[in-house]
C-alpha positions in Angstrom: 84.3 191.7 36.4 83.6 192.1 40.4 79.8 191.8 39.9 81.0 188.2 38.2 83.0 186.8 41.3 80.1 188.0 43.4 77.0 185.9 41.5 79.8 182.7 41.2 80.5 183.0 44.9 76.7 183.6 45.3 75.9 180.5 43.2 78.2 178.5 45.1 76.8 179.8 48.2 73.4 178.3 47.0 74.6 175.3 45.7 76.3 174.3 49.1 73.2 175.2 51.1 71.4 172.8 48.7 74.0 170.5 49.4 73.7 171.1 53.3 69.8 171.0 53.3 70.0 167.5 51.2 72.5 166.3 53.4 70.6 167.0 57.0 67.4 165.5 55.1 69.7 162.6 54.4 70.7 162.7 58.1 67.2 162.8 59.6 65.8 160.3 57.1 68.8 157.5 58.7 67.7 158.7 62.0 63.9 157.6 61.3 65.0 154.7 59.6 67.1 153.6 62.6 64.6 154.8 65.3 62.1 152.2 63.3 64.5 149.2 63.2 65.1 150.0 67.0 61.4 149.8 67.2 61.1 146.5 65.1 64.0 144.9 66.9 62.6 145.7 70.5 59.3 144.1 68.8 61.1 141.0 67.8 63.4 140.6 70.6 59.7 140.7 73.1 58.4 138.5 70.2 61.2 136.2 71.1 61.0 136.0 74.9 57.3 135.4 74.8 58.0 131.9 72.6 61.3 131.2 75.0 58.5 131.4 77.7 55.5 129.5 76.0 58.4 126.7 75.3 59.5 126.7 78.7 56.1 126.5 80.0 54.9 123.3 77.7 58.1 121.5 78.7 57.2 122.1 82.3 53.4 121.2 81.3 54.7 118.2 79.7 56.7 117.3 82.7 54.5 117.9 84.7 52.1 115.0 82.5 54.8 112.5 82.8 54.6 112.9 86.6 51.1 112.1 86.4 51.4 109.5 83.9 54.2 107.6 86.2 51.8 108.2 89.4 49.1 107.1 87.7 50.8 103.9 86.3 51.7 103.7 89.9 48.6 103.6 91.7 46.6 101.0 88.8 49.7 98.7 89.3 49.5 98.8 93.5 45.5 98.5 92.3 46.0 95.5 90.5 47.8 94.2 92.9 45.6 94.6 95.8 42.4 93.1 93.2 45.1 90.3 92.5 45.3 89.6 96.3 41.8 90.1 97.1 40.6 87.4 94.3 43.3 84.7 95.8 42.2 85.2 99.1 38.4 85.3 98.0 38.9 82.0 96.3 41.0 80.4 99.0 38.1 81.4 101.0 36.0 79.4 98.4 38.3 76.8 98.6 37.9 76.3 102.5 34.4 76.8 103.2 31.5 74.2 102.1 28.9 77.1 102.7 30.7 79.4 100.9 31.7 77.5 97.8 27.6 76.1 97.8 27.5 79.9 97.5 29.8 81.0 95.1 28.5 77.8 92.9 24.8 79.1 93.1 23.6 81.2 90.5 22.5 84.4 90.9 18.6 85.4 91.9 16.3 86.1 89.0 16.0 90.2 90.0 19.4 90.6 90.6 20.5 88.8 86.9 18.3 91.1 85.3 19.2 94.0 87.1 23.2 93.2 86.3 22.3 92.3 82.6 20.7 96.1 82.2 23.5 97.5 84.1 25.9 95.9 81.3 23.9 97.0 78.6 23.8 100.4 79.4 27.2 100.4 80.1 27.7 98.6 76.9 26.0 101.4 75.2 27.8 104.1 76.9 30.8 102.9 76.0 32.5 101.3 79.7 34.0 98.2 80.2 32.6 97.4 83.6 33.4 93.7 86.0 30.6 92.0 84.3 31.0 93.6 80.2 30.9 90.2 78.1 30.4 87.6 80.7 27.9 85.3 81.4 25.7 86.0 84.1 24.0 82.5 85.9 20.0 82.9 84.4 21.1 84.9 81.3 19.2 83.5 78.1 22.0 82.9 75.1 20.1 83.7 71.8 
């Protein structure tokens, strides 16, 4: 009857070092599991940042283009003004001088319409809109 006690004690000796071994596997396999999700959420917190950063940088970009924009719309205004006051004092110039109007009145040399009519074409063909694009110059043949 003693040798009996003896294998059940030795059985549940066994059966609770199974137990242990299965429960420090159990222990380690958590501790991988949570060193990966450490891993993954250092991953996706850098993942994170880097869009925060991109985003700041367009807005600043994008600032940065409105600036621009408003200068630009700016100068071309203070531009058109300046052309605006050129042209009235041009023609009020006109307007005073006999030589100059006799001038302005003429029509341009032969070379020089041709020269300006290429000029427009090509611009015309590239695509600009220059001073002269779609007007008449004096000497130009209508078809």
């Amino acid at each position: 009857m003693f040798g009996l006690k003896e294998e059940v004690i030795a059985g549940l000796l066994a059966v609770a070092l199974l137990v242990l071994a299965g429960f420090a596997w159990y222990v380690r396999y958590l501790a991988t599991e949570n060193t990966h999700l450490h891993q993954q959420t250092a991953l996706l917190e850098a993942t994170v940042k880097g869009h925060e950063e991109t985003e700041k940088e367009l807005r600043q970009a994008d600032a940065q283009k409105e600036a621009a924009y408003a200068q630009n719309a700016r100068d071309r205004a203070a531009l058109a003004a300046q052309l605006r006051d050129s042209r009235q004092k041009f023609m009020a110039m006109v307007a005073l001088s006999p030589e100059v109007r006799a001038w302005a009145d003429a029509g341009l040399p032969a070379d020089v319409a041709a020269r300006l009519r290429a000029r427009t074409r090509e611009r015309a063909a590239a695509g600009h809109q220059g001073d002269t694009a779609g007007r008449a110059v004096a000497g130009d043949a209508q078809p």
